[in-house]
N, C-alpha and C positions, 0 to 999 in steps of 0.2 A: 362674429367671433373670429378672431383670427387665430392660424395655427399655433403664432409666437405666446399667446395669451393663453391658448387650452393647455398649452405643453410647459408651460412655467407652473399651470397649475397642477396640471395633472401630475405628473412624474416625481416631483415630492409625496405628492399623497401616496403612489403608487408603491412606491418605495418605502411607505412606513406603512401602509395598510394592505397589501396587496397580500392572498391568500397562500400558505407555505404548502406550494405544488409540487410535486416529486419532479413532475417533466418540466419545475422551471428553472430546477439547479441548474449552476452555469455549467455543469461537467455532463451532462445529458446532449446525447450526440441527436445529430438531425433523423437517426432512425429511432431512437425516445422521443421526440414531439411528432412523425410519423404516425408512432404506433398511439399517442396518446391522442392524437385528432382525429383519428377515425375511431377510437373508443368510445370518445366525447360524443361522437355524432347523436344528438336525440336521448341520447345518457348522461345520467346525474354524476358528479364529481367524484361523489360519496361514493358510489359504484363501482367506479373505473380506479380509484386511486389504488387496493389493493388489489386486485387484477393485473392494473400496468407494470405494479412491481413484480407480479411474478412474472408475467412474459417475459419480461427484459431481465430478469435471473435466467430462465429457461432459455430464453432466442436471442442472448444482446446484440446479434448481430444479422444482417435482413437474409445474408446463408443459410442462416441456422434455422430461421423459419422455414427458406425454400425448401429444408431438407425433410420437414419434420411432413409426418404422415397428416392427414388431411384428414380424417379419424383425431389424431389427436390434438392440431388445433382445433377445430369443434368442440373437443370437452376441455379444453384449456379458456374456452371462450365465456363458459359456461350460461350465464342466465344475463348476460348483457342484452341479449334483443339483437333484432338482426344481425340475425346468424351469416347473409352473405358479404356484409362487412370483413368477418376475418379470409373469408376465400377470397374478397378483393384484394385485402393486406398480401396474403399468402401470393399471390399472383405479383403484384408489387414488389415485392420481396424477391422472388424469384430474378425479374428484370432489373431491379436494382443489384442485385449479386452479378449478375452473367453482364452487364452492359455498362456499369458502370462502380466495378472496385469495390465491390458490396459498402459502398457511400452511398446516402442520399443525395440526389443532384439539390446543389444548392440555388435552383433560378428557373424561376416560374412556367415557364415555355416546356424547361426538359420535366417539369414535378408534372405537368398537364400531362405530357404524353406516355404517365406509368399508366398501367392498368388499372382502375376503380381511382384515379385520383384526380378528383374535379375541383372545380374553378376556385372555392373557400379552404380547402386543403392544401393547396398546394402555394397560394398565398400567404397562409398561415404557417407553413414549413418553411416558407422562402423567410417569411419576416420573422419568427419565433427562433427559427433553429440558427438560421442565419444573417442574422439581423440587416434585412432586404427591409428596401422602402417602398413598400406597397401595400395600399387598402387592404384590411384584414375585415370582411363585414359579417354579421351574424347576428339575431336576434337582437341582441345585446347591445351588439355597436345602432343598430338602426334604429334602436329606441332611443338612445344618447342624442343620435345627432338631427331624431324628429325634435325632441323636447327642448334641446339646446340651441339648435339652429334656428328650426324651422316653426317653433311653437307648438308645436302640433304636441297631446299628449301621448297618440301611440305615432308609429310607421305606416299602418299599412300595407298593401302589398307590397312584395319587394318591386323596385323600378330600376329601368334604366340608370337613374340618377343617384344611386345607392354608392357605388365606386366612387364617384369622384366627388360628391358630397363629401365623404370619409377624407378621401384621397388631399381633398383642400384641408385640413387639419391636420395634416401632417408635418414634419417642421422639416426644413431640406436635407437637412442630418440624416445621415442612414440608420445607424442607431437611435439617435431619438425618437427617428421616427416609428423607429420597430419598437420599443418601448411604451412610444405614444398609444401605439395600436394594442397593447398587452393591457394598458392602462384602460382604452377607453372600455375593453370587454369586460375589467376585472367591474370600474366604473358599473356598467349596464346591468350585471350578473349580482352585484351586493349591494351597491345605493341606490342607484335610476333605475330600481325592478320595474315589472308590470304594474303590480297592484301593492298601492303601500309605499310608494317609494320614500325612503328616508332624504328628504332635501336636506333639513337642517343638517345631515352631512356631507353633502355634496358639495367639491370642491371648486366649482362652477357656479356654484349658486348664483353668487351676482349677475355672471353673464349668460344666464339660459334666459333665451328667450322664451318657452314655455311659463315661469317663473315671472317674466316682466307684462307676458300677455294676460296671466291673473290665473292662472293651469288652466285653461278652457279643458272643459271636459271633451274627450274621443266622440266622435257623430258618425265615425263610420260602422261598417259591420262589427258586431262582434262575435270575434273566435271564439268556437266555443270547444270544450276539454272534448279531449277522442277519451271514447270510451276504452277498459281492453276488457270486463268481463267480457267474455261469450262470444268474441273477436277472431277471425279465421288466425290473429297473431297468438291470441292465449291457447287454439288450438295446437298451429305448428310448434308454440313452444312445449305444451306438456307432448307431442309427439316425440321432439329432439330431447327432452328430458329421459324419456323412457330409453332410447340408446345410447344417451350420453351415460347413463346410470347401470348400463348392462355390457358384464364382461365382453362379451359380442355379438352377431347376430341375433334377435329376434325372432320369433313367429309372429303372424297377424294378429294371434288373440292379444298378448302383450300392448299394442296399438290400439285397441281396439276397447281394453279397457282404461287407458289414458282418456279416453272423450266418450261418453255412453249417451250422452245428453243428446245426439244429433249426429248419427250414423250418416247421415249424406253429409255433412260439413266436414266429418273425419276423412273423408273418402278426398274430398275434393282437396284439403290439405293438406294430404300426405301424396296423393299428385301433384301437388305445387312443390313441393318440399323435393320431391323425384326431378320432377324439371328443374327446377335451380340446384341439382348437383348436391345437395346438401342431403341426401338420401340416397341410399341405393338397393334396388332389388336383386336378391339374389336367383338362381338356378331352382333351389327347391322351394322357392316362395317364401322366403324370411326377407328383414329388412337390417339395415345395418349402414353406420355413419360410412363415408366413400376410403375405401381403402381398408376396407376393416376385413380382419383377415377371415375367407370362409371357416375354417379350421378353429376357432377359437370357442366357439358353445359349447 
């Protein structure tokens, strides 16, 4: 399959099916696909969509977050899931305001070296916000271009060869090709899913090779669902719920009756919750989001 082939197909389709995303209006600055890709991380659409709108009413600008208490990004974060996401954002924001004209840099090298922004992020900013011509890869793109390319029905691990697999699909157009990439994820995330996949709409169908090999069924491992009952994550989130939801500080009993089920697993994470900055102990033994003002109980 050639790039000139996927991209003649793709990008019509894309263009009359692709899902109406807040952060993908053309008037959404590269700190809206910013704040929306580290939202997305590991979070469903549905989730993030009214969330991002209120951030970006609250912080439109990566200042506006460096400025805001650390306390209250937390409960503006609210039940997304990894909570040290937004202290990375906030951090990010911070260095984007003081180093560079509270702009997001728009080119992959300077997006690497913000603070919490790695290798699929900052690709993803380079090519979404700014329409840069580089590999955008993620679940999604790597199912596309196992099934399409390579035959194969899933990915597997991710490999070395994930980049520029992608990267060959790309059309030499900087724009196309940053569209391409919007395309193949929108592609992977609504027709090429996991399980299910809707081929008779798939706008590739002729030329996936998955498709002409007969689908061979996946022989490798299979992933299987994380669970979250009972999970040190469902713990630290009803921990962060109990301060999120309290005018200020806490006492221990408060935390304590957040998780009754398993008194040493309470203990253990709302120490991990301390160590990653996302908690904090106060003087007379209360607990309270970082920044939060002793004075307020």
């Amino acid at each position: 399959m050639t790039a000139h082939a996927l991209s003649d197909r793709l990008l019509p389709w894309y263009a009359a099916h692709a899902r109406d995303l807040p952060w993908r209006a053309p008037d959404v600055t590269g700190w809206g696909v910013l704040v929306s890709e580290i939202m997305l991380q590991q979070t469903p659409v549905a989730r993030v969509d009214p969330l991002w709108r209120e951030w970006l009413v609250r912080w439109p600008r990566p200042s506006d977050l460096a400025a805001a208490s650390t306390a209250d990004v937390l409960r503006a974060w609210g039940r997304l899931g990894y909570p040290r996401r937004a202290l990375r954002l906030q951090a990010a924001a911070a260095v984007i305001a003081e180093e560079h004209g509270d702009v997001v840099p728009d080119d992959v090298p300077t997006l690497l070296a913000l603070p919490g922004i790695g290798a699929y992020t900052a690709r993803a900013v380079a090519a979404f916000a700014y329409g840069r011509r580089c590999p955008v890869v993620d679940t999604n793109v790597r199912r596309v271009v196992a099934r399409a390319v390579h035959g194969r029905a899933e990915a597997g691990d991710a490999a070395a060869r994930d980049l520029p697999d992608t990267e060959a699909l790309l059309p030499p157009d900087e724009d196309a090709a940053a569209r391409t990439s919007a395309a193949l994820m929108e592609l992977g995330a609504t027709v090429c899913v996991a399980r299910g996949p809707r081929c008779t709409d798939c706008p590739v169908l002729d030329l996936c090779a998955w498709q002409h090999a007969g689908r061979p069924a996946w022989d490798g491992p299979v992933r299987r669902a994380q669970r979250w009952a009972g999970t040190d994550r469902q713990v630290r989130g009803r921990l962060l719920d109990v301060l999120r939801g309290a005018p200020g500080p806490v006492g221990p009993d408060a935390l304590e009756a957040a998780w009754l089920t398993d008194p040493a697993q309470r203990a253990r994470c709302l120490d991990s919750l301390l160590v990653d900055g996302l908690v904090e102990q106060l003087a007379d033994g209360r607990f309270a989001l970082p920044g939060e003002s002793d004075d307020s109980s």
